[in-house]
N, CA, C and O atoms as a DFTB+ gen file, in Angstrom:
516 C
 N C O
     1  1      -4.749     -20.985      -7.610
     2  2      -5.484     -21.472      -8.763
     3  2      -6.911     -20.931      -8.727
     4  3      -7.429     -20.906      -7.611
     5  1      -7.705     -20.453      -9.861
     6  2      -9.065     -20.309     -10.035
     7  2      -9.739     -21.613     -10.255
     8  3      -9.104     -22.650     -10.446
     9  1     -11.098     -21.546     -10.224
    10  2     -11.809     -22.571      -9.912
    11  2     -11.802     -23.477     -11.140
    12  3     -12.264     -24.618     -11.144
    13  1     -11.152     -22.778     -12.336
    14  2     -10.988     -23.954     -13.644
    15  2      -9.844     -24.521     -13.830
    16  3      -9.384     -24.860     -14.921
    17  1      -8.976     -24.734     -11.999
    18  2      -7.632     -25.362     -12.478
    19  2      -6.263     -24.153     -13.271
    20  3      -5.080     -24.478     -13.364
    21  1      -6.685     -23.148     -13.622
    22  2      -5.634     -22.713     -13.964
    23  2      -4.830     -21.957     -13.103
    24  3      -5.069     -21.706     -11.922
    25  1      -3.719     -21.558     -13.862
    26  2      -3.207     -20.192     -12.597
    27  2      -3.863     -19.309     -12.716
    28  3      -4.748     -19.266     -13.570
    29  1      -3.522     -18.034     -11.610
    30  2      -3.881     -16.511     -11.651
    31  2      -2.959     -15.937     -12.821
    32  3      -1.839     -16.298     -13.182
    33  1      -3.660     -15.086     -13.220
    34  2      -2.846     -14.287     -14.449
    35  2      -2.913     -12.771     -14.369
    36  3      -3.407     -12.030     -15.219
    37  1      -2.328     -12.411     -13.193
    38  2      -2.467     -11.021     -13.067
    39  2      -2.732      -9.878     -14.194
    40  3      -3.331      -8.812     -14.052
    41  1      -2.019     -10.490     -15.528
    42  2      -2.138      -9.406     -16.466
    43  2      -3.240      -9.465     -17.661
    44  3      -3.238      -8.900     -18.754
    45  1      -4.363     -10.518     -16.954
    46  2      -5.159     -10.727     -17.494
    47  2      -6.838     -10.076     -16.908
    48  3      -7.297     -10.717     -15.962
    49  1      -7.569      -9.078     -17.338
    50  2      -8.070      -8.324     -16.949
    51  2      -9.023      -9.282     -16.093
    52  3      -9.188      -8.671     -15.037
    53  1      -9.652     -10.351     -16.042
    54  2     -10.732     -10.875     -15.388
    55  2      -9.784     -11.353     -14.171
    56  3     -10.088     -11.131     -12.999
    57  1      -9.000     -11.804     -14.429
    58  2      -7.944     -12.184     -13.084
    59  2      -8.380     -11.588     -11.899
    60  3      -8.173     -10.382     -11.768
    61  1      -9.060     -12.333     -10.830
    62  2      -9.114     -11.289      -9.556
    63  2      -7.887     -11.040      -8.866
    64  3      -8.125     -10.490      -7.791
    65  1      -6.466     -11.261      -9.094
    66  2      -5.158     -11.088      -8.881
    67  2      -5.160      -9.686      -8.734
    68  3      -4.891      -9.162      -7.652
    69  1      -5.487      -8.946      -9.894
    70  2      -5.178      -7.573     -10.087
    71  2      -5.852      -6.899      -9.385
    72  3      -5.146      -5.943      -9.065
    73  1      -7.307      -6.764      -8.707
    74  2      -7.371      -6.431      -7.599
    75  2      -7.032      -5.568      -6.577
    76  3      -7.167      -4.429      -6.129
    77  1      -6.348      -7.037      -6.366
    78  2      -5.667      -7.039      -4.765
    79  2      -4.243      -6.529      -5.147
    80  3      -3.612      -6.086      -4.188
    81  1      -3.594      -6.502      -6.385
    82  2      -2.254      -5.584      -6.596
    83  2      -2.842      -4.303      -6.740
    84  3      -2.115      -3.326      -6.565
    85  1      -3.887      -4.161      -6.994
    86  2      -4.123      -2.411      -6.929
    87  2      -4.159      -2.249      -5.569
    88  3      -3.114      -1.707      -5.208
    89  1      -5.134      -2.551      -4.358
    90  2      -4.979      -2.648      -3.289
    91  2      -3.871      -2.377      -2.928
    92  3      -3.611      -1.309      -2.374
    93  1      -2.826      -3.478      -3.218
    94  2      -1.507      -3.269      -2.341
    95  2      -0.200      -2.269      -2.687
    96  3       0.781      -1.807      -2.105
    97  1      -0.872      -2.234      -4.104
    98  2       0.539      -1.313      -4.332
    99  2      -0.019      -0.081      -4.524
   100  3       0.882       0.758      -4.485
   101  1      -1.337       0.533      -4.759
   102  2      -1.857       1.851      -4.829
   103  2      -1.518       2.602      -3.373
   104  3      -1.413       2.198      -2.215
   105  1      -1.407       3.850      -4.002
   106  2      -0.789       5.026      -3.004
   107  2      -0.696       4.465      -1.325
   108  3       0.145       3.912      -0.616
   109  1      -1.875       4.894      -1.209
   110  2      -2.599       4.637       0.172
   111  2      -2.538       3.016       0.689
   112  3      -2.247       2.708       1.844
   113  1      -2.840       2.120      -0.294
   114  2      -2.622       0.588      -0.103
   115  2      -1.114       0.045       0.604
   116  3      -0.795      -0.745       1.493
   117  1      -0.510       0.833      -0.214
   118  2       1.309       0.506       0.085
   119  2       1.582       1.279       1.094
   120  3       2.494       0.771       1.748
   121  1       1.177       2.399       1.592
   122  2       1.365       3.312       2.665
   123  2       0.870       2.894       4.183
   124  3       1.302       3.328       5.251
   125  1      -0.139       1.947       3.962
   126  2      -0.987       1.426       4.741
   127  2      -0.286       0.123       5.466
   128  3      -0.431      -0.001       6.683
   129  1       0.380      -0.729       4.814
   130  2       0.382      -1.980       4.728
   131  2       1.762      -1.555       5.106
   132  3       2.110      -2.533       5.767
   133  1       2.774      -0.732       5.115
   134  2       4.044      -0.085       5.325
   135  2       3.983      -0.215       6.909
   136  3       4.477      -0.911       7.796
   137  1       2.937       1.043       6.736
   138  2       2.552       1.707       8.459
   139  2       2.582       0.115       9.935
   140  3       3.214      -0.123      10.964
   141  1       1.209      -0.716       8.919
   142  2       0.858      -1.965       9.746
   143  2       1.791      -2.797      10.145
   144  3       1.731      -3.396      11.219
   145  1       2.968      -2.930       9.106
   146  2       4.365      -3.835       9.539
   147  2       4.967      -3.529      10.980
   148  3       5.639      -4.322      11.640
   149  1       4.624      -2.295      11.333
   150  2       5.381      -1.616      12.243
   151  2       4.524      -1.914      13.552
   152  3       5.032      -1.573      14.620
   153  1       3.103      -2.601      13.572
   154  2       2.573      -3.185      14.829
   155  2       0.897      -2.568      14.646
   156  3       0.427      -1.975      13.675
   157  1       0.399      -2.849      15.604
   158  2      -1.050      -2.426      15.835
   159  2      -1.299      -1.149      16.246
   160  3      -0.776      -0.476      17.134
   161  1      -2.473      -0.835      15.206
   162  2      -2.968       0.920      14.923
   163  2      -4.619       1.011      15.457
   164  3      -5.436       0.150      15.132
   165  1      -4.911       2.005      16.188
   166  2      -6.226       2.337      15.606
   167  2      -6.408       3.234      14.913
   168  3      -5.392       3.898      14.708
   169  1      -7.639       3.705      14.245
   170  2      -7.778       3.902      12.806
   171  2      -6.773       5.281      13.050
   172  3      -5.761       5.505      12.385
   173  1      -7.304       6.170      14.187
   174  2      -6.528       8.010      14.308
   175  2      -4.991       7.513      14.276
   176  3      -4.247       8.154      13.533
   177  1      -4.616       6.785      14.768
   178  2      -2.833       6.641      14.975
   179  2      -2.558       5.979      13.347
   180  3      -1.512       6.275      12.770
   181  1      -3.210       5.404      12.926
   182  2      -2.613       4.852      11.428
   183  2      -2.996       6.475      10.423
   184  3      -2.126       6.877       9.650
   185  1      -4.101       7.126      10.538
   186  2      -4.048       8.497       9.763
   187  2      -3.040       8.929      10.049
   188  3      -2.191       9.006       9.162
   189  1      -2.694       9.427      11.518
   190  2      -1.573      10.267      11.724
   191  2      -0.434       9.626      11.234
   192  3       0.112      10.351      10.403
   193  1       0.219       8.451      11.420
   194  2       1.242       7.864      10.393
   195  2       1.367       8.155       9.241
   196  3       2.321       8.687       8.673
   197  1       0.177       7.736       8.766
   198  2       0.481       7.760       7.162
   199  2      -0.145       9.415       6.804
   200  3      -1.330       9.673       6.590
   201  1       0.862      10.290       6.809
   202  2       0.744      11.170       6.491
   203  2       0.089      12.086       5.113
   204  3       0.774      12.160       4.093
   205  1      -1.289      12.768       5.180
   206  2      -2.235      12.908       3.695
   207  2      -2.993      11.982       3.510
   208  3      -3.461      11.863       2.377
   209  1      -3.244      11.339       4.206
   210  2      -4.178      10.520       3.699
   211  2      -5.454      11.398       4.353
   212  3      -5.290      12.084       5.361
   213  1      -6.800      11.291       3.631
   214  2      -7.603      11.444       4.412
   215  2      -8.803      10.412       5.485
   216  3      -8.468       9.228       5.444
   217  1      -9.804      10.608       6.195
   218  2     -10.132       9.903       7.133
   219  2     -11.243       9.007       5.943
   220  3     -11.647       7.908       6.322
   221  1     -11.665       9.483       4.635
   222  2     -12.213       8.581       4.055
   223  2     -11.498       7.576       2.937
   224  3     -11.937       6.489       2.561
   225  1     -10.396       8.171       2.554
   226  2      -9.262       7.130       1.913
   227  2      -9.057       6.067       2.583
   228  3      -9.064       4.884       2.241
   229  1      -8.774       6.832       4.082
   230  2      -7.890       5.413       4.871
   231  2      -9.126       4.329       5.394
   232  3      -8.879       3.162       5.700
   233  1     -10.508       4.940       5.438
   234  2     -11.362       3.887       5.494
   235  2     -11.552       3.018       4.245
   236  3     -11.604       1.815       4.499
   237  1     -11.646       3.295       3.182
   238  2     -12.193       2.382       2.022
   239  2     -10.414       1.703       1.845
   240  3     -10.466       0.507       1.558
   241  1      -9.398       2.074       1.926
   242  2      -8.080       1.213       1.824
   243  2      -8.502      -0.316       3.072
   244  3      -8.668      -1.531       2.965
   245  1      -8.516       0.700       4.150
   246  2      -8.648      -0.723       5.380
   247  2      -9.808      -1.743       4.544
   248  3      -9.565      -2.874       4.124
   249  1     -10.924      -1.118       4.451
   250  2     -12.236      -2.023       4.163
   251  2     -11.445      -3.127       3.010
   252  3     -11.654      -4.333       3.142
   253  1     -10.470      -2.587       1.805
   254  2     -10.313      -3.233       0.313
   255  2      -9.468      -4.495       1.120
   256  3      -9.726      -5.684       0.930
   257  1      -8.326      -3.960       2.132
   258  2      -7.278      -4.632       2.317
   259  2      -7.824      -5.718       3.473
   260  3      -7.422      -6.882       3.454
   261  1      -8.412      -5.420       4.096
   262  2      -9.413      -6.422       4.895
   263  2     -10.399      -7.252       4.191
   264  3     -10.522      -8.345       4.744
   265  1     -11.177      -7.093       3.106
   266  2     -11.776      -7.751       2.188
   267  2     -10.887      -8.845       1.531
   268  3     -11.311      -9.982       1.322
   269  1      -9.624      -8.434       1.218
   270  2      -8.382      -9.190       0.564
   271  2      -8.036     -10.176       1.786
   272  3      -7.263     -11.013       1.319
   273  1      -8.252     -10.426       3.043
   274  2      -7.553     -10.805       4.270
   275  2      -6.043     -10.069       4.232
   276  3      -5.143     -10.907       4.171
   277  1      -5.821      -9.404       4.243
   278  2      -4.204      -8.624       4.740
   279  2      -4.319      -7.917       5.860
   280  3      -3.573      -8.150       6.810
   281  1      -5.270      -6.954       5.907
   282  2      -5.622      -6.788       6.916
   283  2      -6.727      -7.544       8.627
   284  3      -7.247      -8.640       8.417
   285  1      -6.875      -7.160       9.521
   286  2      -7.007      -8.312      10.583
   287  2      -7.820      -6.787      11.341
   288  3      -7.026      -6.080      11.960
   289  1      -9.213      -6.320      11.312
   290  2      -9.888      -5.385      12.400
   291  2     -10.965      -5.999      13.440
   292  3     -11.894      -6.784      13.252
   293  1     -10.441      -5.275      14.744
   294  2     -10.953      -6.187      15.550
   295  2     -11.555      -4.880      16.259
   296  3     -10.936      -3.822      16.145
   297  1     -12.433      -4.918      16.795
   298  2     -13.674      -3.989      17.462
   299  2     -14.076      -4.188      18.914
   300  3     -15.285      -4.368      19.058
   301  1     -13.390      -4.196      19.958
   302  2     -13.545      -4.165      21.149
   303  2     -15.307      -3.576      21.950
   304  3     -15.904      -2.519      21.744
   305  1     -15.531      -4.241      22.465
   306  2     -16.954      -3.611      23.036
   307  2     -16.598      -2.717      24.200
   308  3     -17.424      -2.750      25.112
   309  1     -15.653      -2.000      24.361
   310  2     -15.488      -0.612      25.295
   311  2     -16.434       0.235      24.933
   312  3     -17.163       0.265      23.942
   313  1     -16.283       1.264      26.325
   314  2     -16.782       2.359      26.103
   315  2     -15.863       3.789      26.485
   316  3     -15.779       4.296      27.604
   317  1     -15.142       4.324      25.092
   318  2     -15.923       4.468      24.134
   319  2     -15.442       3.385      23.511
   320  3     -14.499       2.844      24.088
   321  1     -15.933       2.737      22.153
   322  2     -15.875       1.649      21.377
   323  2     -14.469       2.095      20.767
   324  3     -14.076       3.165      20.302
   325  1     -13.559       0.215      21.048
   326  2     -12.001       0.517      20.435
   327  2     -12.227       0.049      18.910
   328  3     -13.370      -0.269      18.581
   329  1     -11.392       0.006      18.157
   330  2     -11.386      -0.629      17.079
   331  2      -9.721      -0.790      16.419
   332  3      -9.140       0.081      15.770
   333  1      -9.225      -2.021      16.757
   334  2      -7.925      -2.013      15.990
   335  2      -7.474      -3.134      14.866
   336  3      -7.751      -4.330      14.771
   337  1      -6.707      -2.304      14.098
   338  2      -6.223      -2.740      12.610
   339  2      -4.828      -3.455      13.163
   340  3      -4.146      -2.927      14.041
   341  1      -4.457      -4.850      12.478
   342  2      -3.017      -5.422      12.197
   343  2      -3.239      -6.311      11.166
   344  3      -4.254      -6.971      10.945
   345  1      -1.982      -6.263      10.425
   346  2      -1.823      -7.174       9.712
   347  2      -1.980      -8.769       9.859
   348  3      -1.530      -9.281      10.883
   349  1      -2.584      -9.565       8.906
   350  2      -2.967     -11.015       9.013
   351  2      -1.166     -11.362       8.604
   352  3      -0.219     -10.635       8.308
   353  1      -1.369     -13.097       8.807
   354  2      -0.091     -13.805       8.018
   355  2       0.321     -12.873       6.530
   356  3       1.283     -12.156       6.253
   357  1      -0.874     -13.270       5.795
   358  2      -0.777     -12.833       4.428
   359  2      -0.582     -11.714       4.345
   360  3      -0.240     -11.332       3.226
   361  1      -0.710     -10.547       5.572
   362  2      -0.295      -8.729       4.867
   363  2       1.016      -8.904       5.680
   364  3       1.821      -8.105       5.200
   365  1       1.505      -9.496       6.552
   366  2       2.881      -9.386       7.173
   367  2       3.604     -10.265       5.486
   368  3       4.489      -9.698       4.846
   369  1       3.259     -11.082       5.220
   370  2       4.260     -11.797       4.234
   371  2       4.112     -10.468       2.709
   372  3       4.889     -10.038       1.857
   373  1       2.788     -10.264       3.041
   374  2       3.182      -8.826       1.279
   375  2       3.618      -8.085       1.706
   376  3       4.489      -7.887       0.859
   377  1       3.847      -7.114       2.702
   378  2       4.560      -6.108       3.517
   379  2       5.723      -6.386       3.757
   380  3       6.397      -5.357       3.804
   381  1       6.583      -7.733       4.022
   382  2       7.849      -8.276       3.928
   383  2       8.550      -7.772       2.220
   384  3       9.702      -7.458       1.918
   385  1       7.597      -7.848       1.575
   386  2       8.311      -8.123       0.228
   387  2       8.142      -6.510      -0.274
   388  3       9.106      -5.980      -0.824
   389  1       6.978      -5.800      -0.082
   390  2       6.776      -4.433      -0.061
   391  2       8.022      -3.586       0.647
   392  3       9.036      -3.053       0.194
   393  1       7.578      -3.692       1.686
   394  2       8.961      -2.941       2.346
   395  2      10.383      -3.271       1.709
   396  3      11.234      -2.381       1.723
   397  1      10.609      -4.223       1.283
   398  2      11.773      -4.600       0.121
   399  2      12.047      -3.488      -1.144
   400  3      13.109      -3.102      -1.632
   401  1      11.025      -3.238      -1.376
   402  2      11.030      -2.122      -2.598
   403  2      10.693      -0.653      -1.843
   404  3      11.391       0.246      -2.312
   405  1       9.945      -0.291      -0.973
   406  2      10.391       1.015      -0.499
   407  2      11.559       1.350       0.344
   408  3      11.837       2.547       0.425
   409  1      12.454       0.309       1.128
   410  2      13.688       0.289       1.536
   411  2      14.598       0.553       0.276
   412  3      15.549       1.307       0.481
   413  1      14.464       0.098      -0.863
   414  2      15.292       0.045      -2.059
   415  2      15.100       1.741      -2.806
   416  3      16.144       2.254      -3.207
   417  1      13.808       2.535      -2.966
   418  2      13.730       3.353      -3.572
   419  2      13.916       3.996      -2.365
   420  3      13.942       5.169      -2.737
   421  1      14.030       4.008      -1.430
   422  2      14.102       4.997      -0.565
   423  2      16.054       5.467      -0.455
   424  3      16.603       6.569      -0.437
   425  1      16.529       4.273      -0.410
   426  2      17.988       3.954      -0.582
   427  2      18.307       4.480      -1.926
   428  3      19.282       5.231      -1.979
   429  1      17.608       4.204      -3.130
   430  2      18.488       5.219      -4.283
   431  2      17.564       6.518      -4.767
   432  3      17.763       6.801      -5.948
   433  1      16.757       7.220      -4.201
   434  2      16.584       8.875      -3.998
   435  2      17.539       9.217      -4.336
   436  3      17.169       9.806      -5.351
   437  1      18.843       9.372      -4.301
   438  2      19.649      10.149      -4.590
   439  2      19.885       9.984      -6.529
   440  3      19.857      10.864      -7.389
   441  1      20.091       8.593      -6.644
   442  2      20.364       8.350      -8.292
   443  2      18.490       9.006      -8.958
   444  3      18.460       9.388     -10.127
   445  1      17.889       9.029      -8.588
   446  2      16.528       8.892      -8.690
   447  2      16.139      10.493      -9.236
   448  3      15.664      10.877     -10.305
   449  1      16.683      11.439      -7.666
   450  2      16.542      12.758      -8.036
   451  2      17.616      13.298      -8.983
   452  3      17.613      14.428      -9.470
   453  1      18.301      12.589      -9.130
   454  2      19.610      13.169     -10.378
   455  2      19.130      12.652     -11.398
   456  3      19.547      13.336     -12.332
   457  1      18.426      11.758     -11.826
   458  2      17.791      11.535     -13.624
   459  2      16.488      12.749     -13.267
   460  3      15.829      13.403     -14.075
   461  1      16.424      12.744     -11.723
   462  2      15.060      13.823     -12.713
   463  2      15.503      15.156     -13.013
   464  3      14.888      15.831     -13.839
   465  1      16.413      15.550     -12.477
   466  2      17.162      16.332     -12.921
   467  2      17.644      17.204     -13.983
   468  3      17.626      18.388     -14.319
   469  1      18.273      15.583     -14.516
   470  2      18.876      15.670     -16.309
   471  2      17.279      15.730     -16.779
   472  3      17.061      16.885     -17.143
   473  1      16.448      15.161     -16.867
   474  2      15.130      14.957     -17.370
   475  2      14.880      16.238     -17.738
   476  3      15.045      16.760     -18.841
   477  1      14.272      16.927     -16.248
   478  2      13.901      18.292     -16.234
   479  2      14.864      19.142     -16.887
   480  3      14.533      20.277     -17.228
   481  1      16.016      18.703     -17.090
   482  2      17.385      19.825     -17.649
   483  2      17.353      19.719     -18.882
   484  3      17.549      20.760     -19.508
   485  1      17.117      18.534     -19.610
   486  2      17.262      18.449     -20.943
   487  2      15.801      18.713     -21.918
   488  3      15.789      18.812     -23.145
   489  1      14.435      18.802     -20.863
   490  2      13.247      19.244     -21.075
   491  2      13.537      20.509     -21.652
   492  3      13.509      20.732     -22.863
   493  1      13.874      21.512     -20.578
   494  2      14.288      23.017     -20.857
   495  2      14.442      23.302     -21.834
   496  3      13.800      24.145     -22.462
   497  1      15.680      22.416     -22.335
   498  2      16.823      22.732     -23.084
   499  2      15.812      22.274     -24.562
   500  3      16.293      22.907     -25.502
   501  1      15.082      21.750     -24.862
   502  2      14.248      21.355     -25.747
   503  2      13.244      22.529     -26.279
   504  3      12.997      22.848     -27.442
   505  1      12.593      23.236     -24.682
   506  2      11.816      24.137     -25.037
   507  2      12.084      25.508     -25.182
   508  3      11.286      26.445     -25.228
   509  1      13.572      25.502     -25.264
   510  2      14.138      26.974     -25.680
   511  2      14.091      27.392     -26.945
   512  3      14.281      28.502     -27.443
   513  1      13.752      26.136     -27.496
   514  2      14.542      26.014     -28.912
   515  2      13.891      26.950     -29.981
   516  3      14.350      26.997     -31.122
């Protein structure tokens, strides 16, 4: 609830809901929060995971998704200085439901690349004309 008693209304532009769905489902957000399900990163081992990202993407993603609490960074006083990323309650429970939908599109790639297929086939076939 917002502070006037109502619900969140994600599809309502002042909603701070939407946000944190850009956060989580944007490129790098969902790639991130993927990676973290899988256990504790520091920042070089979560780049190298998440493959393309660069070293200033994957900082302003951690900073958004840590601002949101999903993320959990903790900063060790070693020398040299550690610093590691895991998911809070709340990014293990959106990452539960996330990974639900990239397990699913990952599973129909095949129906997926065959409409793009026809897509691209019947594009052609348009611009021959």
């Amino acid at each position: 609830m917002d502070d006037g008693g109502h619900p969140f209304d994600v599809f309502s532009k002042q909603c701070p809901s939407r946000g944190t769905l850009e956060h989580v489902t944007g490129r790098w957000g969902s790639l991130t929060i993927g990676a973290l399900h899988e256990g504790t990163f520091r920042f070089n081992e979560l780049r190298r995971r998440i493959d393309g990202v660069s070293e200033k993407m994957l900082s302003q993603t951690l900073h958004a998704l840590e601002r949101d609490g999903l993320v959990h960074r903790e900063a060790q006083t070693t020398n040299p200085p550690r610093v590691d990323y895991e998911l809070t309650p709340l990014g293990r429970a959106v990452a539960e439901r996330l990974l639900g939908l990239i397990h699913l599109i990952e599973g129909r790639m095949p129906e997926v690349l065959a409409a793009r297929a026809r897509y691209d086939e019947e594009r052609e076939g348009l611009g021959a004309r």
